[in-house]
N, CA, C and O atoms as a GROMACS GRO file, in nm:
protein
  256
    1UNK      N    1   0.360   1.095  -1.626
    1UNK     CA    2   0.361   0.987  -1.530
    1UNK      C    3   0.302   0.863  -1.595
    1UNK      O    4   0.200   0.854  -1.665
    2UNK      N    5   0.384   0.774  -1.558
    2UNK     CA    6   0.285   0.651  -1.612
    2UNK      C    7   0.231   0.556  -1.517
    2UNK      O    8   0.274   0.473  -1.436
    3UNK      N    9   0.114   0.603  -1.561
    3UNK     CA   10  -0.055   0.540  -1.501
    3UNK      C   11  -0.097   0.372  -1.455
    3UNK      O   12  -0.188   0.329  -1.385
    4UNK      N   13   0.045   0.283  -1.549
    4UNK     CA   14   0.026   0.145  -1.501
    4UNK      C   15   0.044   0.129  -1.373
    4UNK      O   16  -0.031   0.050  -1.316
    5UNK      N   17   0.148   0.202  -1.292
    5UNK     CA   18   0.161   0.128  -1.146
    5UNK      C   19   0.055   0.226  -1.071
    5UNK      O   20   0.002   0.150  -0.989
    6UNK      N   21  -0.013   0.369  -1.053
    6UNK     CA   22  -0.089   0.317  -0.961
    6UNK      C   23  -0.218   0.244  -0.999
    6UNK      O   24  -0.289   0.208  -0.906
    7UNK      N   25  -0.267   0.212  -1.157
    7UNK     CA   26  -0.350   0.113  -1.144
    7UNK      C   27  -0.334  -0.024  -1.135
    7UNK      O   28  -0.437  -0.091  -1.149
    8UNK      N   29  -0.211  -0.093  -1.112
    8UNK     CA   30  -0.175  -0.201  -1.068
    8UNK      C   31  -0.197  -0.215  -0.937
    8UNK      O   32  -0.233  -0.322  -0.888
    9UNK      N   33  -0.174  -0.092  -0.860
    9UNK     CA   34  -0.164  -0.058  -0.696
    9UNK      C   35  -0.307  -0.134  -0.706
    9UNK      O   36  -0.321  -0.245  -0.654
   10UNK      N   37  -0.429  -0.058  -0.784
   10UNK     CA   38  -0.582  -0.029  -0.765
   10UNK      C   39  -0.634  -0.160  -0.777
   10UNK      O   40  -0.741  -0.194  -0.727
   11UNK      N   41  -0.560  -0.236  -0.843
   11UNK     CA   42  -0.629  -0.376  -0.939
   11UNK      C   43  -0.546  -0.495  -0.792
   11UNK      O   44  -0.596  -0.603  -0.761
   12UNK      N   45  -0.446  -0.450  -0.740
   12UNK     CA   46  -0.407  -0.557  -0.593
   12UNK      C   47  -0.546  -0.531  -0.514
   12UNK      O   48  -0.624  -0.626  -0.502
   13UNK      N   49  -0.572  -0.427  -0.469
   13UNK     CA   50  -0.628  -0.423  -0.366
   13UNK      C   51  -0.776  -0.422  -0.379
   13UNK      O   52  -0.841  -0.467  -0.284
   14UNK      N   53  -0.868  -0.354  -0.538
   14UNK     CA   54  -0.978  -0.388  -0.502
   14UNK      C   55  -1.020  -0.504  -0.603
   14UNK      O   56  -1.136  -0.547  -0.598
   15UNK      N   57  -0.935  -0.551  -0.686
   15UNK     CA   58  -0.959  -0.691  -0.751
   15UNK      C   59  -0.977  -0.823  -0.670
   15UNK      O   60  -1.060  -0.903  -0.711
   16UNK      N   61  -0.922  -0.845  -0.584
   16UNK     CA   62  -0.861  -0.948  -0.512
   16UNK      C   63  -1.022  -0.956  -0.408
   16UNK      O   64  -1.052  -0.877  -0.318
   17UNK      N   65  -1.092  -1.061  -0.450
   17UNK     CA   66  -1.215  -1.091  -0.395
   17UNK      C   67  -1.205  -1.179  -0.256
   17UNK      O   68  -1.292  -1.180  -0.170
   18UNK      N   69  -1.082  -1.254  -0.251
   18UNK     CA   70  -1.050  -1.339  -0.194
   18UNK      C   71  -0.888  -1.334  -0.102
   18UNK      O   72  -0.777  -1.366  -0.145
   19UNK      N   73  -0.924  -1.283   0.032
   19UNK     CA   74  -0.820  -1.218   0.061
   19UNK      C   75  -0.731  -1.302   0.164
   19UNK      O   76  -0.808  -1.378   0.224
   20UNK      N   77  -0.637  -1.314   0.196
   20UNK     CA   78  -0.578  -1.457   0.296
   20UNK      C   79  -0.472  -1.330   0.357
   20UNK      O   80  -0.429  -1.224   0.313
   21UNK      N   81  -0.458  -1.408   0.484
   21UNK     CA   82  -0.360  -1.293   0.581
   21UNK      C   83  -0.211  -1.379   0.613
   21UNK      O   84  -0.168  -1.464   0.692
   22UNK      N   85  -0.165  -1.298   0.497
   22UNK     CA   86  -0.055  -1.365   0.441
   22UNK      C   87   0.081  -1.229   0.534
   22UNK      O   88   0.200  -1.250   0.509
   23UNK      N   89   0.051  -1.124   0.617
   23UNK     CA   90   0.135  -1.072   0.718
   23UNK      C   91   0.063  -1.052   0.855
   23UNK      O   92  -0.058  -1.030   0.846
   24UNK      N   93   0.108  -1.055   0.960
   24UNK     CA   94   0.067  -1.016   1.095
   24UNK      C   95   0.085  -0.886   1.080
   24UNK      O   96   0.130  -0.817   0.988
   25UNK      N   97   0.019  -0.851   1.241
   25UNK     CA   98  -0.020  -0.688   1.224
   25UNK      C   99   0.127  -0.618   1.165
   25UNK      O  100   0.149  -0.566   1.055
   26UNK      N  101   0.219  -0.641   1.285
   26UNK     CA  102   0.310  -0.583   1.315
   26UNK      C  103   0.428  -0.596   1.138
   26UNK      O  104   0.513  -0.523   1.086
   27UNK      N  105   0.377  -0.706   1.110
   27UNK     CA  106   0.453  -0.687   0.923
   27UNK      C  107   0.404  -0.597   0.834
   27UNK      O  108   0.465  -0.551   0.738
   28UNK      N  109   0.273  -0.567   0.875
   28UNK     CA  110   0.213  -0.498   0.753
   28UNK      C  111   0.209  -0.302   0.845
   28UNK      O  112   0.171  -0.198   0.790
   29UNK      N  113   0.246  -0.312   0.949
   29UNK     CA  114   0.256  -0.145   0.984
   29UNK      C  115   0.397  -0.152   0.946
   29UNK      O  116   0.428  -0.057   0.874
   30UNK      N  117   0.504  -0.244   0.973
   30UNK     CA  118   0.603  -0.202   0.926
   30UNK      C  119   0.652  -0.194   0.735
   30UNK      O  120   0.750  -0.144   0.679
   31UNK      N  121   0.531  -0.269   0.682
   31UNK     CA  122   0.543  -0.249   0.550
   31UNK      C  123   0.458  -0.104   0.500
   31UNK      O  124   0.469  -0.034   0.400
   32UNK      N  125   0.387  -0.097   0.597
   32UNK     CA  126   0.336   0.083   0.540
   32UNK      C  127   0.426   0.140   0.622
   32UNK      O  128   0.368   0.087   0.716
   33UNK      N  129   0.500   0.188   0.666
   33UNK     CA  130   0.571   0.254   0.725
   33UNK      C  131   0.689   0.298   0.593
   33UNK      O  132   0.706   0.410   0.544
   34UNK      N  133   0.761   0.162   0.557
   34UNK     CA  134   0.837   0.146   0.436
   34UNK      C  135   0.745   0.208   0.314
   34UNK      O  136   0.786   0.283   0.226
   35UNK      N  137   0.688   0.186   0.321
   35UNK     CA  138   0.582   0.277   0.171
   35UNK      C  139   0.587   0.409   0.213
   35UNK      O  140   0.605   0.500   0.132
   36UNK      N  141   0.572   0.431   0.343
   36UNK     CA  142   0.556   0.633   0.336
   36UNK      C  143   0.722   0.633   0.327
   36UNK      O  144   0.755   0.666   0.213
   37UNK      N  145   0.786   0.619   0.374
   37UNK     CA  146   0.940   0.667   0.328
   37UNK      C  147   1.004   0.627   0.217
   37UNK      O  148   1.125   0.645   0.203
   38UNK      N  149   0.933   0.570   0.133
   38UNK     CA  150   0.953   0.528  -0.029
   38UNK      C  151   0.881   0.639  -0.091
   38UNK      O  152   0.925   0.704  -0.186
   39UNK      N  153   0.726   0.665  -0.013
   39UNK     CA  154   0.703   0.794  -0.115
   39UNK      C  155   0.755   0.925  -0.106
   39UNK      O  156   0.724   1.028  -0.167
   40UNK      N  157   0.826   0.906  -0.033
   40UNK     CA  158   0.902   1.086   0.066
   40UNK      C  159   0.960   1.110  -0.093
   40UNK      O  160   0.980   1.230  -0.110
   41UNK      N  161   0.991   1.030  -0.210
   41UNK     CA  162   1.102   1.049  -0.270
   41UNK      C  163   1.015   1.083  -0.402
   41UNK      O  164   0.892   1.084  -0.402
   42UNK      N  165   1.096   1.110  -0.515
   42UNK     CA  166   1.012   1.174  -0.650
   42UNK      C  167   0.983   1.070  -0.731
   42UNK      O  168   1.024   0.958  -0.703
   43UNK      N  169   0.903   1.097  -0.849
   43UNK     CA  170   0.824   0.987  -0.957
   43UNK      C  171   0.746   0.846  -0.922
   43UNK      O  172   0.722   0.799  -0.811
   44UNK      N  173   0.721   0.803  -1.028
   44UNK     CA  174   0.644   0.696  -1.039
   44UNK      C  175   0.592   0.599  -0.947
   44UNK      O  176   0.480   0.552  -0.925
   45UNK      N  177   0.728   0.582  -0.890
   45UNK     CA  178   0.698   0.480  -0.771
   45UNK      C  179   0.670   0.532  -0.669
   45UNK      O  180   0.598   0.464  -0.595
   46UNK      N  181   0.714   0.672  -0.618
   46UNK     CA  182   0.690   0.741  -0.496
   46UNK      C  183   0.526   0.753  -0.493
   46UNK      O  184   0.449   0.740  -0.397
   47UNK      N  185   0.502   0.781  -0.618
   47UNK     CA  186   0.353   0.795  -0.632
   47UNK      C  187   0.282   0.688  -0.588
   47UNK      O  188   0.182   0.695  -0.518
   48UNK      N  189   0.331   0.593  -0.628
   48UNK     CA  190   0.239   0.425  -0.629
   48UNK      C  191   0.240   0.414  -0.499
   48UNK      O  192   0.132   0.416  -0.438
   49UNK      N  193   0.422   0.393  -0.399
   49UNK     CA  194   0.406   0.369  -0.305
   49UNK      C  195   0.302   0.456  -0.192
   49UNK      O  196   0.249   0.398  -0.098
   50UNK      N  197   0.290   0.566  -0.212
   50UNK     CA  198   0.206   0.655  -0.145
   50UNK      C  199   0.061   0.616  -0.152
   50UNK      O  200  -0.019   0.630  -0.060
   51UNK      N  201   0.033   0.566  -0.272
   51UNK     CA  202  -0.118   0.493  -0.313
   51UNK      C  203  -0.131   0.403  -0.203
   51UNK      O  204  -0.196   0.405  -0.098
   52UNK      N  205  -0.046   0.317  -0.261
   52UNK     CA  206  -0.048   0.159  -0.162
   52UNK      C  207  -0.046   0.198  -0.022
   52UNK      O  208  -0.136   0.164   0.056
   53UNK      N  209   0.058   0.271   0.015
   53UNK     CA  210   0.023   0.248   0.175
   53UNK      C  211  -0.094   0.340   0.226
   53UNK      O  212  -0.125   0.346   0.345
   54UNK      N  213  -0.151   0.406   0.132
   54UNK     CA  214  -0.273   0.473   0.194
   54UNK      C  215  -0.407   0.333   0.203
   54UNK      O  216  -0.483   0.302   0.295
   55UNK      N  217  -0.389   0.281   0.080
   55UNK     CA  218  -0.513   0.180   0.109
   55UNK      C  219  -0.466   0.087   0.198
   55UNK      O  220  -0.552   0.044   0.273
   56UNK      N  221  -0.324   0.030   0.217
   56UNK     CA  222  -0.316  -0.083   0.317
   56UNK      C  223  -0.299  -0.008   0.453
   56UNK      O  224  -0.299  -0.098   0.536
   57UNK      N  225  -0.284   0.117   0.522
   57UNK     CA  226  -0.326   0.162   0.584
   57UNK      C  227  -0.517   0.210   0.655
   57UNK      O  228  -0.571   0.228   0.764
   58UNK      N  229  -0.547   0.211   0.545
   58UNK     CA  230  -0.722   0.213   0.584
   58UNK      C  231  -0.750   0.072   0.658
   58UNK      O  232  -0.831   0.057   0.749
   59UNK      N  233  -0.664  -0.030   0.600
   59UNK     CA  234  -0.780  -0.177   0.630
   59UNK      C  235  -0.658  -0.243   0.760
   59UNK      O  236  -0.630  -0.362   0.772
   60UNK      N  237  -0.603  -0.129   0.845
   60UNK     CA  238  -0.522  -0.149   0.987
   60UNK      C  239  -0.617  -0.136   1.107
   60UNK      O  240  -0.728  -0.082   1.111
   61UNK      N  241  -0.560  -0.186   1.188
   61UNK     CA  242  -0.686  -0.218   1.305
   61UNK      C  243  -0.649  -0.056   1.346
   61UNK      O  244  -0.530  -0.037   1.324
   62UNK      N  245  -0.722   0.077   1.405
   62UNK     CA  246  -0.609   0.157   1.481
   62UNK      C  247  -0.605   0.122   1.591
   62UNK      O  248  -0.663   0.025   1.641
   63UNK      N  249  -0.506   0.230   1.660
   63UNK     CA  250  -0.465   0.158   1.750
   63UNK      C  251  -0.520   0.256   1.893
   63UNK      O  252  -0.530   0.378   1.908
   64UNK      N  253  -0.550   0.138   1.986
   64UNK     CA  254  -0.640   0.236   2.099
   64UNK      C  255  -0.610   0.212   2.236
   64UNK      O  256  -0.668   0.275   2.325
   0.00000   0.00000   0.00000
């Protein structure tokens, strides 16, 4: 496997000191939504995408 994309994933999300809300809620559940059915699938990217939407999933309001 190669290791650049999920530490690219790692270096978006905890590099970035300075963060601007560049989607509304409802863009960014539907962009993790699109990441878990990108990772349903095999290699590299399935991997990454599964990364990514786990951390842009943590920092979601839930829902109550």
């Amino acid at each position: 496997m190669d290791d650049r994309l999920p530490a690219s994933v790692d270096g978006v999300v905890d590099g970035d000191k300075t963060r601007l809300p560049l989607l509304t809620l409802r863009e960014a559940q539907a962009a993790v939504e699109l990441l878990r059915q990108l990772a349903t699938h095999e290699g590299d990217g399935a991997f990454a995408a599964r990364h990514l939407a786990g951390n842009l999933a943590r920092r979601l309001p839930t829902d109550s």
